[in-house]
C-alpha positions in Angstrom: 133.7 129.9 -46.4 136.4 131.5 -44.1 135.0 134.3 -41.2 138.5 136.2 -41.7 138.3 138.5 -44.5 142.2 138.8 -44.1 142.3 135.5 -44.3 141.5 135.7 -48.0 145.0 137.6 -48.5 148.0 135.4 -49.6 149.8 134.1 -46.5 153.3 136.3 -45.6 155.9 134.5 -44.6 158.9 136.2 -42.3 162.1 134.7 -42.2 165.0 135.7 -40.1 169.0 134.6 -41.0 171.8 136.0 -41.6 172.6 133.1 -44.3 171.8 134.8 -47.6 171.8 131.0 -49.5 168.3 129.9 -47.0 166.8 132.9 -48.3 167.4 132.6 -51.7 166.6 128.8 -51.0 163.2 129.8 -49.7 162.2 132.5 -51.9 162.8 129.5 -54.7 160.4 126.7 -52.8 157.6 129.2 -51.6 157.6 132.6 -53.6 155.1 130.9 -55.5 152.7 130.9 -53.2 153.7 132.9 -50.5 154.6 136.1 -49.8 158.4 135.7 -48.9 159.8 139.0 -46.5 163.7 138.5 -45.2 166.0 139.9 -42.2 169.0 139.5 -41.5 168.9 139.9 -37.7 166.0 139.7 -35.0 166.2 143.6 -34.0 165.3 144.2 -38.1 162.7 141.6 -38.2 161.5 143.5 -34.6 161.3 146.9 -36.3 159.2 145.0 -39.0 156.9 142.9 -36.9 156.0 145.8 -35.2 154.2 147.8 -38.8 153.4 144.3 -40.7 151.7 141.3 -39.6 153.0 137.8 -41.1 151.4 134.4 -41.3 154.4 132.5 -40.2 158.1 132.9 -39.1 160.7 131.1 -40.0 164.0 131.7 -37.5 167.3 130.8 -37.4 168.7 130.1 -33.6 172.6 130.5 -34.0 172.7 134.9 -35.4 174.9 137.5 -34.2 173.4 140.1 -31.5 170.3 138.9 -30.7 170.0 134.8 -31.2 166.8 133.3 -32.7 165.1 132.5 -29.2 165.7 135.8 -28.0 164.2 137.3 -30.6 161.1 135.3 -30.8 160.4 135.8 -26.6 160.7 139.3 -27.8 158.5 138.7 -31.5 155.6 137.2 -29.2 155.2 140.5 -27.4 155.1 142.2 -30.4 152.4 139.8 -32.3 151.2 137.3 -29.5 149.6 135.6 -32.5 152.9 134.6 -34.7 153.6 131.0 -35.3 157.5 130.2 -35.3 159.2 127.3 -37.0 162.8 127.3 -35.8 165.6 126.3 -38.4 169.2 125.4 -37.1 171.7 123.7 -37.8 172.6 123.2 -33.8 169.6 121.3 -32.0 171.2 121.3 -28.8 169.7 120.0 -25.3 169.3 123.5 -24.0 168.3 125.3 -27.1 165.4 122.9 -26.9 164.7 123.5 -23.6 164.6 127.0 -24.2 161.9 126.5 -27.0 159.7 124.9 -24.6 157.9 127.3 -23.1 158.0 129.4 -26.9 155.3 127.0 -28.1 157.4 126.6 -31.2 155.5 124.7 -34.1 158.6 123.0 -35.4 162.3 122.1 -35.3 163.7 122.2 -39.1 167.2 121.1 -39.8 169.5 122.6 -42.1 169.6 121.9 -44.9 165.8 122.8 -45.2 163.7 119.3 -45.5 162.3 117.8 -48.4 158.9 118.9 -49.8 156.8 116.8 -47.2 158.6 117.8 -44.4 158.6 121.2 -45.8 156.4 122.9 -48.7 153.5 120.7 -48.2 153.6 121.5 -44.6 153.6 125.1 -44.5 149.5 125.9 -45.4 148.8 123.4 -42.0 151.0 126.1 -39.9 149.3 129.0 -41.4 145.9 127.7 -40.3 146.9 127.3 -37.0 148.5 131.0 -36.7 145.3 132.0 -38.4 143.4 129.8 -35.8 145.1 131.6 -32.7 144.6 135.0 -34.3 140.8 134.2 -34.3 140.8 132.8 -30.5 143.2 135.4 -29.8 140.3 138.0 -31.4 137.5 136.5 -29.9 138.8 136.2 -26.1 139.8 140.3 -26.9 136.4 140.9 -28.0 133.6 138.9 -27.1 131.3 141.4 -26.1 131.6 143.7 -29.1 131.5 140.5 -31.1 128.7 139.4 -29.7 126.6 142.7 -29.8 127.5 143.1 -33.4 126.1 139.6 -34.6 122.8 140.7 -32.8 123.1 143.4 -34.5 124.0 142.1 -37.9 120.8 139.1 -37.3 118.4 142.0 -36.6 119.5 144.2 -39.7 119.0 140.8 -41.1 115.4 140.0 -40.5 114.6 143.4 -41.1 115.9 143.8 -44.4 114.0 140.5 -45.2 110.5 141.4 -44.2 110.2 144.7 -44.9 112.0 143.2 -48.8 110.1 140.8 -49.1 106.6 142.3 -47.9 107.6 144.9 -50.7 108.3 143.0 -53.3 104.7 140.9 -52.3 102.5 144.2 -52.1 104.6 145.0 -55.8 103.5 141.7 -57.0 99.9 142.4 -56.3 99.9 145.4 -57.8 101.2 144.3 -60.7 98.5 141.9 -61.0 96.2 144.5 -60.6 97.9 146.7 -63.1 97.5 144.1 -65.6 93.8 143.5 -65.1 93.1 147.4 -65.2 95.4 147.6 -68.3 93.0 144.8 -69.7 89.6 146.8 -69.1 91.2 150.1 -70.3 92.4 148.2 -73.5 88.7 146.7 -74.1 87.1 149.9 -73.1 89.9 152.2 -75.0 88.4 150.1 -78.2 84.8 150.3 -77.9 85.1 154.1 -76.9 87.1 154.7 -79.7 84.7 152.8 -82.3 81.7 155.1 -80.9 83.8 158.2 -81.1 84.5 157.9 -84.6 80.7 158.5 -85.0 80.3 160.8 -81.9 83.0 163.5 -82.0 81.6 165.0 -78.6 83.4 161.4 -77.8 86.7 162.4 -78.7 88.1 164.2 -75.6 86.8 161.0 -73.1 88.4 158.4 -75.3 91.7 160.6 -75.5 92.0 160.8 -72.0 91.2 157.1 -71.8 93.7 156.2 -74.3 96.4 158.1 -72.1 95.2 156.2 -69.1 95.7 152.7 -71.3 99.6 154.3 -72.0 100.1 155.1 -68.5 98.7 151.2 -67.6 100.9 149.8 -70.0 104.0 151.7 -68.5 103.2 150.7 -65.3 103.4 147.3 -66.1 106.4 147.2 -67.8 108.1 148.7 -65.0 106.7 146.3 -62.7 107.8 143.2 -64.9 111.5 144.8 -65.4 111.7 144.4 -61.7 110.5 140.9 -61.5 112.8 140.3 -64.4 115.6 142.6 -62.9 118.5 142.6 -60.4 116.2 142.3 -57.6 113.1 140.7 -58.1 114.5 137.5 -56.1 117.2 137.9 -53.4 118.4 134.1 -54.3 118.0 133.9 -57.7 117.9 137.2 -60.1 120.8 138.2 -62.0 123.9 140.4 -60.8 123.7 142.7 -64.0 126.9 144.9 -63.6 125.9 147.8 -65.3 122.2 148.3 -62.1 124.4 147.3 -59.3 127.8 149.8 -60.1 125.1 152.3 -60.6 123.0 151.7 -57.7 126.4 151.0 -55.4 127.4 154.7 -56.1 123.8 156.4 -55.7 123.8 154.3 -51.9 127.8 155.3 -51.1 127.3 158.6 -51.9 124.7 159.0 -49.6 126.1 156.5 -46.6 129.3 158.8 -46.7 128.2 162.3 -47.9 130.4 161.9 -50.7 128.7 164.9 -52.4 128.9 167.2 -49.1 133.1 166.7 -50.0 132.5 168.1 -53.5 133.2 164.2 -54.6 132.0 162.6 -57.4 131.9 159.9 -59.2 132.3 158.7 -62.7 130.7 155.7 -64.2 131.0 154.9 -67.6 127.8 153.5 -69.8 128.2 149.4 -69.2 125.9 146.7 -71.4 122.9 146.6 -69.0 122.7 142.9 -69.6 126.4 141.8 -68.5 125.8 139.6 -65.4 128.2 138.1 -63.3 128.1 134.6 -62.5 127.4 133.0 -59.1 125.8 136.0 -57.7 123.0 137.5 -57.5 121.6 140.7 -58.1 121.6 142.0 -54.5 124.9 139.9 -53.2 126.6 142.2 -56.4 125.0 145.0 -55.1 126.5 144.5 -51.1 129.7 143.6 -52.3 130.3 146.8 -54.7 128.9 149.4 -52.2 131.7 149.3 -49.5 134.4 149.4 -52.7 132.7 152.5 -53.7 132.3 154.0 -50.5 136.1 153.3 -49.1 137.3 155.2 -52.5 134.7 157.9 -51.3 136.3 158.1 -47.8 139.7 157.8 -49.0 139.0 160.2 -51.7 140.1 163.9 -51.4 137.7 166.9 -51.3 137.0 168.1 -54.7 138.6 164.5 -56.6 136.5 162.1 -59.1 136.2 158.1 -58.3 136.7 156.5 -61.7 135.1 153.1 -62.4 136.0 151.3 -65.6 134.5 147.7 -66.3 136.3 145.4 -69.4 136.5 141.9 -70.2 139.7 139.5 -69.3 139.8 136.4 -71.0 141.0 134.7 -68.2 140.6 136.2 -64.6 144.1 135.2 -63.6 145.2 138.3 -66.6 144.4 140.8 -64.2 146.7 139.8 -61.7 149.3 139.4 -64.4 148.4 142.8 -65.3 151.9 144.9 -64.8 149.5 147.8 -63.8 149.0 145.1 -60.4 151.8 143.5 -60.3 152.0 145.0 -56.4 148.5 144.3 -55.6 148.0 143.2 -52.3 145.0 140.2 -53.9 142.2 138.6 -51.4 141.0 135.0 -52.6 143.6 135.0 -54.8 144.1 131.2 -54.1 139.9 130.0 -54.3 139.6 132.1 -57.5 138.6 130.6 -60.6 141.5 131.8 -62.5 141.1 130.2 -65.6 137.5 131.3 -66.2 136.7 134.4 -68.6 135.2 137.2 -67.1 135.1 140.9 -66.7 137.2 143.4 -64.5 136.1 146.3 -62.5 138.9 148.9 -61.9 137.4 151.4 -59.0 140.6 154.4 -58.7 141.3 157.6 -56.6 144.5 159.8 -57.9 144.8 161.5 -54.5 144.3 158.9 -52.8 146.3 156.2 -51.2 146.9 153.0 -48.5 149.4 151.3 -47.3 149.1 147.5 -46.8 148.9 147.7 -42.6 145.9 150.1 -43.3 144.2 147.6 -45.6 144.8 144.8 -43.9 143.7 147.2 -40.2 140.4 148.1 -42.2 139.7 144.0 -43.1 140.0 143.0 -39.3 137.6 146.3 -38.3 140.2 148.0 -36.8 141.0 151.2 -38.7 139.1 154.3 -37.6 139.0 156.1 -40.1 137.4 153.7 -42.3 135.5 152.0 -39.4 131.4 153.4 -41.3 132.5 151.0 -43.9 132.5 147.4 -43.5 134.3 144.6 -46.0 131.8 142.3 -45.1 129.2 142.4 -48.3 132.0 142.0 -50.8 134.6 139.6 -49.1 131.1 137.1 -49.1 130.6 138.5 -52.6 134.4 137.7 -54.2 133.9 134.4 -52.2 130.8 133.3 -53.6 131.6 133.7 -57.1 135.1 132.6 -56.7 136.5 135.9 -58.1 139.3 137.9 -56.8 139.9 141.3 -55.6 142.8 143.5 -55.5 144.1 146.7 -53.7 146.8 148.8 -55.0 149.7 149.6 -51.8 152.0 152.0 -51.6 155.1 152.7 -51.7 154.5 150.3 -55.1 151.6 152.1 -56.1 150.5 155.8 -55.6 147.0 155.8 -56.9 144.0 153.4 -55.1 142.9 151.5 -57.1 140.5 148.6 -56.3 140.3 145.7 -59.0 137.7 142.9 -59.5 137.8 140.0 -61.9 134.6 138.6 -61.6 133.5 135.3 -63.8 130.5 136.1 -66.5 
């Protein structure tokens, strides 16, 4: 399970030539799988680098202006964590003695090289662009990494005593419920015999009888929670319809949604709908920071819609023209041929661009920074679902879609 949360996106690729045949050659191999973004010149692809942050680069040595090297001694400034793969057509002695000290990942000739040398390549270059960002992240931030896992173990192991010693002192008075319901029910009886014959009798057993009712109640409530979305932390069910509900009475209050004259509306759902590979409380941490980012990004005085369907296959909601533009995490891990159910969370006045998406997944955008991706990137992971954010320009409107496997 990756420790990246933008890791989940689907790799960008960057490539840089002014031949318009190798991009429409590389957009046909990889824009499949890839997201495929083109220059024509290194000072475009500069002006790019600097707002958008790419998986891998593919460059072109001999361009007019500013030649491929160049631009990458200049590219590494920009992003220090790029990858490069150099294509050319002119592998000379001192073009490769130039490259040297670029840490370039690979030489490619032109024409590009067959699929091995090529397509099946390019996911073991990603990883090790990925691989630097990571080292590149943890040398930048080892002490507020480290403070935050402390922090993050001790929110841990007080969540699970203080959980569990609840749900053990609810367990025992449950079984105490259900012996006091059992005496009130045998003494409800034989009261109510004698005052059939004794009306002096009548107000005792009425009050009795209402304190049998009130047993019985009791019970019930305490078996629906043994029985409900978080009896067990492991092991009971992620029913959709408890943990939208209870994501939205939590985000409200984390952000002060209701402070902003926010609100937000959540339609009736089948209260037994469950999502598979989850469980109640893993739903639960992965829908609260959805909810609460379209709280934050939601204007004063605006409604958060929620609206849950079914999808015979998951892979129809990112076929969906609605989110055809969707920027999609775990898109690739997903189960896309399972059925399942969607969960549409959208903001009209509301909206964010892909840099401040991608800025909120690595902790790094302020505005968002009370909300952490954490609960629901483990979430869409566990259950092999996938998640998607609308991005402007493409899309004007948040909206934050799940297709989730029931």
């Amino acid at each position: 399970m990756t420790s990246e949360p933008a890791d989940l996106l689907t790799p960008r690729i960057l490539l840089v030539d002014d031949e318009r045949r190798i991009h429409a050659s590389v957009r046909l191999r990889l824009g499949n799988n890839y997201e495929i973004a083109s220059c024509a010149d290194g000072a475009q692809a500069l002006r790019l680098l600097a707002d958008e942050r790419f998986d891998l680069c593919i460059v072109d040595v001999q361009m007019p202006g500013m030649d491929g090297l160049r631009f990458i001694e200049a590219a590494q400034k920009v992003d220090p964590g790029l990858g490069f793969l150099i294509l050319s057509a002119f592998d000379s002695d001192a073009n490769l003695r130039r490259a040297i000290p670029l840490r370039i990942y690979e030489f490619l000739p032109k024409p590009i090289p067959g699929r091995d040398g090529f397509e099946h390549r390019i996911p073991e270059w990603i990883e090790r662009t990925r691989h630097r960002r990571r080292q590149l992240g943890l040398a930048e931030h080892a002490g507020t990494i480290a403070h935050d896992l402390d922090s993050a173990r001790l929110e841990r192991d007080v969540e699970l005593v203080v959980s569990e010693s609840a749900r053990d002192a609810l367990l025992q008075t449950a079984g105490l419920l259900t012996t006091i319901h059992a005496h009130l029910v045998a003494a409800t009886a034989m009261l109510g015999a004698r005052a059939r014959q004794d009306p002096s009798l009548t107000h005792l057993f009425r009050s009795l009888e209402e304190a049998r009712k009130t047993s019985d109640a009791a019970v019930t409530v305490a078996e629906g929670f043994f029985d409900g979305a978080y009896g067990n932390r492991d092991t009971s069910p992620a029913l959709i319809g408890a943990g939208i509900g209870h994501a939205v009475q939590i985000a409200t209050r984390a952000i002060h949604g209701e402070s902003g004259n926010k609100a937000v509306d959540v339609p009736a759902i089948d209260e037994h709908l469950a999502i598979r590979g989850l469980s109640g409380i893993d739903f639960l941490l992965m829908m609260t920071p959805a909810v609460a980012l379209a709280l934050t990004a939601a204007a004063a005085g605006t409604t958060v819609r929620i609206e849950v369907g079914t999808v015979a296959r998951l892979d129809a909601i990112t076929k969906d023209p609605r989110f055809k533009n969707n920027l999609w995490l775990n898109r690739r891990n997903a189960t896309l041929g399972q059925s399942g159910s969607s969960i549409l969370i959208s903001v009209t006045n509301a909206s964010l661009s892909r840099s401040q998406i991608e800025a909120w997944l690595r902790g790094e955008h302020t505005r968002f920074s009370g909300v952490t991706p954490r609960g629901f990137i483990s979430g869409i992971q566990k259950c092999r679902g996938v998640l998607g954010f609308s991005v402007v320009p493409a899309d004007e409107p948040l909206r934050i879609v799940f297709a989730l496997p029931t």
